[in-house]
C-alpha positions in Angstrom: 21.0 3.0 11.6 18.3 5.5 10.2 17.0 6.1 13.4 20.8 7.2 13.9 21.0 8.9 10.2 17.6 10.5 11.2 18.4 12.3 14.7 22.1 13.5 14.2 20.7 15.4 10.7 17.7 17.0 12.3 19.6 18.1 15.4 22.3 19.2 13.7 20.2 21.4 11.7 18.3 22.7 14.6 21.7 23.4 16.1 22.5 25.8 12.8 19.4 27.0 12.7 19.6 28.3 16.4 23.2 29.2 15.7 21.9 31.8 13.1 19.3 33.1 15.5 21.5 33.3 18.2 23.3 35.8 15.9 20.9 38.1 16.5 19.7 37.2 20.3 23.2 37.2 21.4 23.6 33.8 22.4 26.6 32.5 24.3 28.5 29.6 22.6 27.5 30.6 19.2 30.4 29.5 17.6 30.0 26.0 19.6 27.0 25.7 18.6 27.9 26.3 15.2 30.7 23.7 15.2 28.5 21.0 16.9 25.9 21.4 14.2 28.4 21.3 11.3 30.2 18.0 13.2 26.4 16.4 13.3 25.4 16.9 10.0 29.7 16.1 8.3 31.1 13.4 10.3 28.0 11.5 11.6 24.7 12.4 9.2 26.0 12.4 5.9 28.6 9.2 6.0 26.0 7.4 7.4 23.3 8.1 4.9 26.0 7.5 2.1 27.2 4.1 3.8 22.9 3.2 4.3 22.6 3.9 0.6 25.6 2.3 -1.0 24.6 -1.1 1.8 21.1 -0.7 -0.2 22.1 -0.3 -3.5 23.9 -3.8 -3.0 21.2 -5.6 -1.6 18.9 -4.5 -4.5 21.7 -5.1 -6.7 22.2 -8.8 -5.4 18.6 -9.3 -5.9 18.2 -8.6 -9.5 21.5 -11.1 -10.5 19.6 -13.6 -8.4 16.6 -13.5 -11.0 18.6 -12.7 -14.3 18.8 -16.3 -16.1 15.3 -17.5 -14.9 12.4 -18.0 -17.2 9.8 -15.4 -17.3 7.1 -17.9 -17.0 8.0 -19.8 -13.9 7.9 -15.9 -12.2 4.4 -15.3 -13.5 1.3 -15.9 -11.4 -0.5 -19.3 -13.1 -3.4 -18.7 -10.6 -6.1 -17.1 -12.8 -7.3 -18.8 -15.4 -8.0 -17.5 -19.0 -11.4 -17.1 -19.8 -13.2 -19.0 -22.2 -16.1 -17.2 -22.5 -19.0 -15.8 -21.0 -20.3 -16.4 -17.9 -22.5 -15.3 -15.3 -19.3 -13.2 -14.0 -18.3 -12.0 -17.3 -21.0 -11.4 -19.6 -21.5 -7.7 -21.2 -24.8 -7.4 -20.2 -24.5 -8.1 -16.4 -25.3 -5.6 -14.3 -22.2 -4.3 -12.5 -22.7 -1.8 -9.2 -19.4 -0.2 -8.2 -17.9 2.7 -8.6 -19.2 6.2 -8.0 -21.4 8.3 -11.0 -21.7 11.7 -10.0 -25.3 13.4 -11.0 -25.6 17.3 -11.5 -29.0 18.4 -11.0 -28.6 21.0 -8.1 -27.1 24.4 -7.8 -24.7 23.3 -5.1 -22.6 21.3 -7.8 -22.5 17.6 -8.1 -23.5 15.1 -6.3 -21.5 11.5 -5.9 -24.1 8.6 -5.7 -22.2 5.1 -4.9 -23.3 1.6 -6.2 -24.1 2.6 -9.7 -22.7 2.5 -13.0 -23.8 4.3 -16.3 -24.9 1.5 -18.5 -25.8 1.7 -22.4 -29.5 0.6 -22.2 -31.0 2.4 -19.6 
């Protein structure tokens, strides 16, 4: 259907848009072409695109009753586990290399250096 929606509105605006050239160029049929354009974009583009819209507004609609009573918890993710403390993943002090730190230095401007991080002690 938006393939549909999609088509019939761009060439219905090409078709104006030539319309108005052909003002100028002296087109034949400019008053068809006109009326073509105008018949694309009214009776096929636009009720289309308002029927697409309304269809998903309901879907979207139907989805959020389907989740209003449930629990909060039994949607959240349980996966990842609290932490307890430090480890060798999640202590301060380890050594993390991502990112990007940018060093000036030069007259060109900065320079981004990857695999380093700006740490306290250093």
């Amino acid at each position: 259907m938006r393939t549909i929606i999609y088509i019939s509105g761009i060439t219905g605006g090409i078709l104006i848009v030539l319309r108005f050239v052909g003002i100028f160029m002296e087109f034949s049929l400019n008053s068809l072409i006109l009326s073509v354009g105008l018949v694309l974009i009214g009776l096929v583009c636009l009720p289309l695109y308002f029927t697409d819209k309304y269809r998903q507004n309901k879907k979207i609609k139907k989805i959020i009753a389907s989740h209003k009573g449930k629990d909060n918890q039994e949607n959240m993710n349980t996966k990842k586990a609290k932490i307890k403390g430090w480890d060798m993943n999640t202590s301060p002090f380890h050594e993390r290399k991502s990112g990007v730190t940018y060093e000036g230095g030069n007259i060109y401007g900065k320079v981004g250096r990857r695999n380093s991080r700006r740490s306290f002690l250093k």
